[in-house]
VEXMARKOL-769067 format. One line per field, with one value per residue: x, y, z of N, C-alpha, C in turn; residue number from 1; residue in one letter. Coordinates in pm, 1 decimal, padded with zeros to 6 digits. Example, Ala and Ser with C-alpha at 12.3 -4.5 7.8 and 13.67 -1.06 7.14 Angstrom:
// VEXMARKOL-769067
nxx = (01319.0  01285.0)
nyy = (-00569.0  -00225.0)
nzz = (00780.0  00708.0)
caxx = (01230.0  01367.0)
cayy = (-00450.0  -00106.0)
cazz = (00780.0  00714.0)
cxx = (01320.0  01290.0)
cyy = (-00330.0  00003.0)
czz = (00780.0  00787.0)
i = (1  2)
aa = (A  S)
***
This chain:
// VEXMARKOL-769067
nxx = (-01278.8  -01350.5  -01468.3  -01241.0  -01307.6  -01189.9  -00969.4  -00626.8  -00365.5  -00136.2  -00252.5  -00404.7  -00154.0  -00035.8  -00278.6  -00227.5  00033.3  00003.9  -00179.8  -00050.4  00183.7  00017.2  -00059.4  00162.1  00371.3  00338.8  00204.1  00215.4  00150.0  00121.5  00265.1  00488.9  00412.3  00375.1  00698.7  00748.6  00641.6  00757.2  01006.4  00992.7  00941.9  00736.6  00830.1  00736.8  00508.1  00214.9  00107.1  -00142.1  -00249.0  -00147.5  -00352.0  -00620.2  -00573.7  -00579.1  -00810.0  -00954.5  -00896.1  -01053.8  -00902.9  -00830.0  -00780.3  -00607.4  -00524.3  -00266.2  -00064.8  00114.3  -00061.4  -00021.7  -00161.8  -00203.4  -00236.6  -00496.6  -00639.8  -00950.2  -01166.7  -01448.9  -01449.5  -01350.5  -01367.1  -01552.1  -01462.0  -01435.0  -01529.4  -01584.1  -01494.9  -01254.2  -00937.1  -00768.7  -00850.9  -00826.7  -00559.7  -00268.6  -00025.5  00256.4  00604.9  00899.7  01212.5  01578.4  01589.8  01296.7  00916.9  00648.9  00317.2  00106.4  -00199.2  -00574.0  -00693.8  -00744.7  -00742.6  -00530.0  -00439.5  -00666.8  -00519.7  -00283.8  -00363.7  -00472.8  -00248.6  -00072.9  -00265.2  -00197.4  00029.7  00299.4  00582.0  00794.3  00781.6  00873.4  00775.8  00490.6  00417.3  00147.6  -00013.5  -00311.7  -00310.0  -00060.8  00148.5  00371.0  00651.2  00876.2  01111.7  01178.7  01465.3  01689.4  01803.3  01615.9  01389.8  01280.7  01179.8  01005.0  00859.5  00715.1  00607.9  00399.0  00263.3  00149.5  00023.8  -00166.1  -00307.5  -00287.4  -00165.7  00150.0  00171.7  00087.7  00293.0  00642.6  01017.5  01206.2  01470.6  01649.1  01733.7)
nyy = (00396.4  00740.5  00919.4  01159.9  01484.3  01647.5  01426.4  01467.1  01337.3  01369.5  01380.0  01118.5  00960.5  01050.5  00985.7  00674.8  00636.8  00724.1  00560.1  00316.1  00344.6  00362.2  00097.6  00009.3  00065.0  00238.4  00488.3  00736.8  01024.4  01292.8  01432.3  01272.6  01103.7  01311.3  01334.7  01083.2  01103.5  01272.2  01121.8  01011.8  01096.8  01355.7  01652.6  01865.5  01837.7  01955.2  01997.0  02070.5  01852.6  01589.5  01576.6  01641.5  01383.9  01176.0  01168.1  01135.4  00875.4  00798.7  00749.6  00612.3  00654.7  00422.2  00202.7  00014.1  -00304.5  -00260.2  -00028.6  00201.7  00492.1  00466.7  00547.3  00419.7  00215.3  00252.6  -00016.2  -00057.8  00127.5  00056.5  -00108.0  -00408.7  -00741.2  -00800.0  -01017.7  -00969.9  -00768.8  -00489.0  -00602.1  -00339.5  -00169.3  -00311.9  -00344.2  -00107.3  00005.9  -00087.6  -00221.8  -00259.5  -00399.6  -00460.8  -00719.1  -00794.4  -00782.6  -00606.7  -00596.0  -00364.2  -00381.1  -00304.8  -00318.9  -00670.1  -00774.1  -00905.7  -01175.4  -01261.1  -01132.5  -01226.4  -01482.4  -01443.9  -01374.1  -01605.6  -01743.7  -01667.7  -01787.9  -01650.9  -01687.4  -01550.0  -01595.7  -01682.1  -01724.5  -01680.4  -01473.6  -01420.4  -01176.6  -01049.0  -00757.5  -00710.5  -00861.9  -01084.2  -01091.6  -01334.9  -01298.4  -01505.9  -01475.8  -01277.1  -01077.7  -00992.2  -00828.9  -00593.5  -00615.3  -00780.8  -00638.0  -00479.0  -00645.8  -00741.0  -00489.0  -00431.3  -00652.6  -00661.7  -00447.3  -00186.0  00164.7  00354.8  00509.8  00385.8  00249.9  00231.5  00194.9  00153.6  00203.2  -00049.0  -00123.7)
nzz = (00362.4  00287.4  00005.7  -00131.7  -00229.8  -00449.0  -00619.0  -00683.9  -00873.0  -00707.0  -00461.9  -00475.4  -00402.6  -00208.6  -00054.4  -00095.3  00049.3  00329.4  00407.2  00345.6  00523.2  00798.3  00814.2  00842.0  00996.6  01352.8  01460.8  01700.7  01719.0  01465.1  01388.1  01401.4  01172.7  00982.8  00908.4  00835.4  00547.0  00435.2  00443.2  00222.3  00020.4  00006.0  00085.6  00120.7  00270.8  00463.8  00839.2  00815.0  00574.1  00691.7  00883.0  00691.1  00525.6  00730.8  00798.2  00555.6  00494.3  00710.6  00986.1  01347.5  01678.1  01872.4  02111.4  02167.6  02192.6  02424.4  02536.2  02414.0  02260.1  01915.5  01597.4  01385.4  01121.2  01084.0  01114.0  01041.5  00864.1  00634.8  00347.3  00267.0  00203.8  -00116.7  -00382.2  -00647.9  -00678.0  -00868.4  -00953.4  -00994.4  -00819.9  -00573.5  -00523.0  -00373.2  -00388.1  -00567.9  -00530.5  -00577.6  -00495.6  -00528.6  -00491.4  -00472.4  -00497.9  -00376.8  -00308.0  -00155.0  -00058.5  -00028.9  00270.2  00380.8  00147.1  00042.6  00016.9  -00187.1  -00371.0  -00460.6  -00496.8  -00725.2  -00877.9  -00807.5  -00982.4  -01228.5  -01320.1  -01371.7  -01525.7  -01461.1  -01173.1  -00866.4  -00613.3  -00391.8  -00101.0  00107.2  00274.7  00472.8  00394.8  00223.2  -00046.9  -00072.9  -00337.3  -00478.6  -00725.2  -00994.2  -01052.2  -00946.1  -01063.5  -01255.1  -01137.7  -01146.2  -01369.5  -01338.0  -01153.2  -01338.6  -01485.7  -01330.8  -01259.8  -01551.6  -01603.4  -01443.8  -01498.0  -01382.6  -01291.6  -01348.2  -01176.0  -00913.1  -00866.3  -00775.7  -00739.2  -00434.5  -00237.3  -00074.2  00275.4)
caxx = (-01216.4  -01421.8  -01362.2  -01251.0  -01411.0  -01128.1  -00837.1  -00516.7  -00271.9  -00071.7  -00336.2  -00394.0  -00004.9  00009.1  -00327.5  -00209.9  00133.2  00017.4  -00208.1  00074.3  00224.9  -00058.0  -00064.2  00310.1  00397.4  00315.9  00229.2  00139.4  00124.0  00074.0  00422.6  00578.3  00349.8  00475.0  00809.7  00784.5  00571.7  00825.9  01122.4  00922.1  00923.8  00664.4  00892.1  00656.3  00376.9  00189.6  00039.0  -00312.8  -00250.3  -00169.1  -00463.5  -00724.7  -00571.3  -00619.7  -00979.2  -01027.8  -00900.4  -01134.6  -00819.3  -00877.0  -00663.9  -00695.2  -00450.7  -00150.2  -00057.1  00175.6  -00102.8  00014.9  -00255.4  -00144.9  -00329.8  -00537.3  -00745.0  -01095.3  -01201.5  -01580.0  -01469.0  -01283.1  -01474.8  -01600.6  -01396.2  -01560.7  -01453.5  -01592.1  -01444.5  -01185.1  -00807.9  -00699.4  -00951.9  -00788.5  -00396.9  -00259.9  00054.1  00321.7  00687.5  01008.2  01350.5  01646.9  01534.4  01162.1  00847.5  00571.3  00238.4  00032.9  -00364.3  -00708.8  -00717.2  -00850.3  -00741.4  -00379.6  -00497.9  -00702.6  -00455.7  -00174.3  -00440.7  -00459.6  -00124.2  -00011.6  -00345.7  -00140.5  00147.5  00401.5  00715.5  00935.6  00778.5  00926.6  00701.4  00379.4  00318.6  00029.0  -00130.5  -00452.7  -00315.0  00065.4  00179.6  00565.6  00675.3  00980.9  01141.0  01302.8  01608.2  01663.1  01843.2  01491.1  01287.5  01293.0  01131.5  00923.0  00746.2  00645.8  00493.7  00288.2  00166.1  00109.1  -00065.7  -00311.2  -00379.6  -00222.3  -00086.6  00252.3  00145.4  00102.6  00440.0  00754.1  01072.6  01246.9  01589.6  01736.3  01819.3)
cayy = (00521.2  00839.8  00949.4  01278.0  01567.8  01585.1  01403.8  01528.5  01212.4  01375.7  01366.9  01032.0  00948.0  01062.6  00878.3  00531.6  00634.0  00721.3  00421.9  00228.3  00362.2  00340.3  -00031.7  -00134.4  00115.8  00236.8  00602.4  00807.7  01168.1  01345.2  01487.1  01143.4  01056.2  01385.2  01292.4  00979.0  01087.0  01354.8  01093.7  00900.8  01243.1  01472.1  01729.6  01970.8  01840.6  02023.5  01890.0  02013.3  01799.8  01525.0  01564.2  01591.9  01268.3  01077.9  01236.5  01053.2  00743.9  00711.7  00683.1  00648.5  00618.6  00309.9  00156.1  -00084.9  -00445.3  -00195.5  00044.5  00326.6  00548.7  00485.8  00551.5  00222.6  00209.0  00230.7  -00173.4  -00001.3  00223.0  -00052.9  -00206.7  -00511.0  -00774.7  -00839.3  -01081.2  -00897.6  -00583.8  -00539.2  -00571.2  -00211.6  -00144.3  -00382.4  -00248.4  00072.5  -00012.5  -00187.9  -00165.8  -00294.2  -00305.1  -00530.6  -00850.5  -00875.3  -00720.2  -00601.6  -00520.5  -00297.3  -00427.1  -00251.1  -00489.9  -00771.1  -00835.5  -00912.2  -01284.0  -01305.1  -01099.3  -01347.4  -01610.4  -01429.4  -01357.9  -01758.2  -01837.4  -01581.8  -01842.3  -01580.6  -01763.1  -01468.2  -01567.7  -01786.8  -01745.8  -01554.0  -01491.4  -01303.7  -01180.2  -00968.5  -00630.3  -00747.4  -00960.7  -01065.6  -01203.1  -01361.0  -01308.6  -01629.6  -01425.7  -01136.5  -00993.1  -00911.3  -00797.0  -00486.4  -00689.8  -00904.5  -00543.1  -00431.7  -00727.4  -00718.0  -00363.1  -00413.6  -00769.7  -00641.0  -00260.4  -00075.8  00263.9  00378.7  00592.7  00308.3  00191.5  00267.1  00138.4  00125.1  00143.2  -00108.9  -00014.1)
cazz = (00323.9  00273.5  -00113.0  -00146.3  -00318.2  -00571.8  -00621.2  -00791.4  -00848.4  -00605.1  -00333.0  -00448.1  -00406.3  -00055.5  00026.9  -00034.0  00124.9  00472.4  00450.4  00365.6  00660.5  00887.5  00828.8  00881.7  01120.9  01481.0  01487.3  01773.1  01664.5  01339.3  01338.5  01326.7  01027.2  00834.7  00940.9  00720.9  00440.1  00372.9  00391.3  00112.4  -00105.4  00031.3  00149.0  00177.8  00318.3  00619.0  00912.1  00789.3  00520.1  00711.6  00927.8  00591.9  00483.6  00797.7  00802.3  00441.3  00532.9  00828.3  01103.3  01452.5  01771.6  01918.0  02218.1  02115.1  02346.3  02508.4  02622.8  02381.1  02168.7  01777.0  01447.1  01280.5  01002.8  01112.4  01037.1  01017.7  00749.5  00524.7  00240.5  00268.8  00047.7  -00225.7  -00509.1  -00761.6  -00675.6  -01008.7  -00862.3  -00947.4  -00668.6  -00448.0  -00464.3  -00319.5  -00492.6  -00634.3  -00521.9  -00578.3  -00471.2  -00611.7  -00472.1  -00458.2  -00535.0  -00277.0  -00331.8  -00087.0  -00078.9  00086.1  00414.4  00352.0  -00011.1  00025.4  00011.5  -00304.5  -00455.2  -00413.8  -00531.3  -00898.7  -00942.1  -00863.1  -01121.4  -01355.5  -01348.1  -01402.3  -01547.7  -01393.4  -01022.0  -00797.6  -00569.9  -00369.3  00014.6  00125.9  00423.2  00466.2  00347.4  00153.1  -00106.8  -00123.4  -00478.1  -00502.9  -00844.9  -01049.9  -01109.8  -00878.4  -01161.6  -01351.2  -01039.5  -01212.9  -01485.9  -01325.1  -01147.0  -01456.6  -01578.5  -01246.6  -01332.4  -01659.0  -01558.8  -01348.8  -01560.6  -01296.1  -01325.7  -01291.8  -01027.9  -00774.0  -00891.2  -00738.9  -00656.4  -00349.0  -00159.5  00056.6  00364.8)
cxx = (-01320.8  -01349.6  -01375.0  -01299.5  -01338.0  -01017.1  -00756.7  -00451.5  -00181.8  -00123.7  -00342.2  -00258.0  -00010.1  -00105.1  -00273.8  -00085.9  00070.4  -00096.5  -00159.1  00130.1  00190.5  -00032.8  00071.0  00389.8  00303.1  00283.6  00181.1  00122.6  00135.8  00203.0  00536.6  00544.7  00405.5  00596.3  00848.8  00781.4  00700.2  00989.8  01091.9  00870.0  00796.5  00709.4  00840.9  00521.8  00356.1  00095.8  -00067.2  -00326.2  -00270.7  -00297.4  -00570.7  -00668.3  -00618.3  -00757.0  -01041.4  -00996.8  -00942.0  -01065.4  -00880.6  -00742.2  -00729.5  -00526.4  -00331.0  -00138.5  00001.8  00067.8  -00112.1  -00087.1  -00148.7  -00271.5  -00355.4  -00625.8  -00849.9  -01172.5  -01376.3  -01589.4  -01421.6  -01375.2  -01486.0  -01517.9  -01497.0  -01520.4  -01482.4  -01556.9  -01314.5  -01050.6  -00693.6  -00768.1  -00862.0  -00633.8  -00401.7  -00144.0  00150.3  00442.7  00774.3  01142.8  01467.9  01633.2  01351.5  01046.8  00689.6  00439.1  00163.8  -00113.1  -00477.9  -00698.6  -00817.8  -00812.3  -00619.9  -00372.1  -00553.8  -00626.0  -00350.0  -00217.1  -00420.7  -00333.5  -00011.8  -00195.1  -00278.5  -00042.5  00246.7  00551.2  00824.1  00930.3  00789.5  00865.3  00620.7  00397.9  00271.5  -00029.9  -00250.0  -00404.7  -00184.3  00054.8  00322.4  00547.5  00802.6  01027.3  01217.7  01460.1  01569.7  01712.9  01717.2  01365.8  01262.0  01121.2  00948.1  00757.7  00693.9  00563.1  00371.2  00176.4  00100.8  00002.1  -00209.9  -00339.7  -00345.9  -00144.7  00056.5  00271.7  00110.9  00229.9  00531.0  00856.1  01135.4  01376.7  01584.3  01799.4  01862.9)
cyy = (00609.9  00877.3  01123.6  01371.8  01594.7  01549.3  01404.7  01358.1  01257.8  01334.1  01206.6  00916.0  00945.6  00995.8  00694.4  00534.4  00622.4  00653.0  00340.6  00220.3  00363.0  00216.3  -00090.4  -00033.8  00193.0  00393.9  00736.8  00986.2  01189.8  01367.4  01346.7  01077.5  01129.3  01363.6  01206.2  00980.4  01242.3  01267.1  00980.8  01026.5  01330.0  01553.2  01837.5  01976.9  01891.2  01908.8  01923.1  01897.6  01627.8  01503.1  01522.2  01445.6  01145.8  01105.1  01142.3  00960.4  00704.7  00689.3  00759.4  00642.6  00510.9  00282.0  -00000.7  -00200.2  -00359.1  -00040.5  00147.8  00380.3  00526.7  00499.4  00443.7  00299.5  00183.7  00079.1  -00137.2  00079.7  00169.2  -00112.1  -00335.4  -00600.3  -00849.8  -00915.9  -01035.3  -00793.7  -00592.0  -00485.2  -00450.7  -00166.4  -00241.0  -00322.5  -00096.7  00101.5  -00104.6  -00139.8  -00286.0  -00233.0  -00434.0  -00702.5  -00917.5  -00752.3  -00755.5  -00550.6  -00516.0  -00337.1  -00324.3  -00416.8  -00563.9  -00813.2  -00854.7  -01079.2  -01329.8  -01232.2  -01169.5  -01456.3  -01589.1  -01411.2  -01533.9  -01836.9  -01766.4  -01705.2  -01751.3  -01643.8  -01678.1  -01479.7  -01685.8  -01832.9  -01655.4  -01593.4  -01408.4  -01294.8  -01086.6  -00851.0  -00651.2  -00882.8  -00951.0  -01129.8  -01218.7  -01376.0  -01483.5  -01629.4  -01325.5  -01050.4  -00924.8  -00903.7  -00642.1  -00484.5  -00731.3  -00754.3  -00470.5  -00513.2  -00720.2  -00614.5  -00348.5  -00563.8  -00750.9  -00459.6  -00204.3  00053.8  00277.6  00466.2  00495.1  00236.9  00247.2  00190.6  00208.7  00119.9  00071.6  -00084.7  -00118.4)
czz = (00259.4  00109.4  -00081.8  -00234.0  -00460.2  -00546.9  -00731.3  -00790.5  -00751.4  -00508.0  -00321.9  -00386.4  -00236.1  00031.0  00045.9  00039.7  00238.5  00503.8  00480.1  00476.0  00789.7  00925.8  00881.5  00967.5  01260.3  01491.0  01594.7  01818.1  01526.1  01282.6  01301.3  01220.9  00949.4  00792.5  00783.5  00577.4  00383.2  00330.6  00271.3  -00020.9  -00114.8  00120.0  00237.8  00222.9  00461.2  00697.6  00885.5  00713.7  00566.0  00795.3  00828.7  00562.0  00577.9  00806.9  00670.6  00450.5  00683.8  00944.1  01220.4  01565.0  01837.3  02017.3  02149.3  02240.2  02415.1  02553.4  02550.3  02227.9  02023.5  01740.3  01378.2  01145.4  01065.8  01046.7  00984.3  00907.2  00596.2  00451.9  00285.0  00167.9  -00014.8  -00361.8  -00657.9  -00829.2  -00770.5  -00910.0  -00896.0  -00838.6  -00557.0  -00448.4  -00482.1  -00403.8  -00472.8  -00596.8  -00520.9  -00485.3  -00529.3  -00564.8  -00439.3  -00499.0  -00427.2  -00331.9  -00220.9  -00132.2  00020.4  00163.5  00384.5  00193.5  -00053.9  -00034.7  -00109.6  -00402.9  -00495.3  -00509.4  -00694.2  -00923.7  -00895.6  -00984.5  -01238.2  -01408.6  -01448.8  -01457.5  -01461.4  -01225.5  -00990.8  -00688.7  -00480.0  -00206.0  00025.6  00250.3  00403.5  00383.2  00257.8  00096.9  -00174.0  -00253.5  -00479.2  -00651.0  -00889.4  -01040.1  -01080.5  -00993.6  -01253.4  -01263.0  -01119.7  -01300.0  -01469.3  -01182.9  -01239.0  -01523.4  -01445.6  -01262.2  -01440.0  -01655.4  -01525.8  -01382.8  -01514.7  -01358.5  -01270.7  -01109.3  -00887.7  -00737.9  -00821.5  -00682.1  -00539.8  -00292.2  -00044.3  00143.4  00450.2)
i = (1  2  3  4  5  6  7  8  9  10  11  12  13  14  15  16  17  18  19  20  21  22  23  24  25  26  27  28  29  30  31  32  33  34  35  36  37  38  39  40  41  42  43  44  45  46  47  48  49  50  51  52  53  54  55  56  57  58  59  60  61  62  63  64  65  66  67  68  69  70  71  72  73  74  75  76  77  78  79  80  81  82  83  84  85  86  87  88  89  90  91  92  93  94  95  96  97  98  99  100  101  102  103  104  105  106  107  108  109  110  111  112  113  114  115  116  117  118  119  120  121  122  123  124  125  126  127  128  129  130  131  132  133  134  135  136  137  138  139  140  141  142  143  144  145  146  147  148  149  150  151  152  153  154  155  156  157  158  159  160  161  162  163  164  165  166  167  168  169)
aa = (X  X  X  X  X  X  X  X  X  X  X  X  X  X  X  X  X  X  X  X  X  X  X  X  X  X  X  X  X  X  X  X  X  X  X  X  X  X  X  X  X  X  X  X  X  X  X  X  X  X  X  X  X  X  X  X  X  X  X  X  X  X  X  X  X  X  X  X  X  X  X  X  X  X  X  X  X  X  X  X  X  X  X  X  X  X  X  X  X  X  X  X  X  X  X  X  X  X  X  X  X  X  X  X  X  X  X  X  X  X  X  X  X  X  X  X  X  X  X  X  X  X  X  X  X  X  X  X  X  X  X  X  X  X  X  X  X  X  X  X  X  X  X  X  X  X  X  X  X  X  X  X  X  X  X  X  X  X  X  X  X  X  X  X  X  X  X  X  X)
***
């Protein structure tokens, strides 16, 4: 990811979104990216906008098993993982919703993130899976998932601003 020249917390807000969204969905125009990033509370974002953003996160078009041009993450433009690298650097963010708690990773660090948060031994977590870029947490007691994403944030220094919860849909 290219850093940008300045970033507002908004700007930053809407970069790890339509990363987020790069990674776990399919997108093959610009307009179906604004689409999303407006039903995730950027109402008013334009398509230059979305263009500069995919421009700072390095996206390319690349061909899907079915043949069809989408938007990736440039694997050439992705950091390198690095174990030293400090793990507000490694999440995009942190999200909830009334049964579990997700955290968003730079690719590649979904994995050792997982790893510190079962060496945390969290009493409120029931348990971690992780893949390259996500990490599920299963609460003890869905009743304090709430709970149990705040101690995550506050665990690992995080700002509120990567925080957010979530409806169930």
């Amino acid at each position: 990811m290219k850093t940008p020249n300045t970033s507002s917390e908004k700007e930053m807000q809407q970069l790890a979104l339509c990363q987020r969204l790069i990674i776990n969905h399919s997108y093959g125009c610009q307009d179906a990216l604004r689409r999303d990033m407006q039903r995730h509370g950027f109402q008013a974002i334009s398509q230059s906008t979305i263009s500069r953003l995919l421009r700072i996160l390095g996206v390319i078009k690349i061909r899907n098993a079915r043949g069809e041009k989408i938007y990736s993450l440039n694997p050439q433009e992705q950091p390198e993982p690095n174990a030293g690298r400090a793990i507000g650097e490694m999440v995009i963010s942190v999200e909830h919703n009334a049964e579990f708690v997700i955290l968003h990773t730079v690719a590649g660090y979904g994995r050792a993130v997982g790893k510190i948060l079962d060496y945390r031994a969290l009493p409120d977590v029931l348990g971690v899976v992780a893949g390259s870029s996500v990490v599920w947490v299963a609460p003890r007691d869905v009743t304090k998932t709430s709970h149990l994403h705040h101690k995550i944030v506050q665990s690992f220094g995080l700002t509120a601003v990567l925080s957010q919860p979530v409806a169930v849909r």
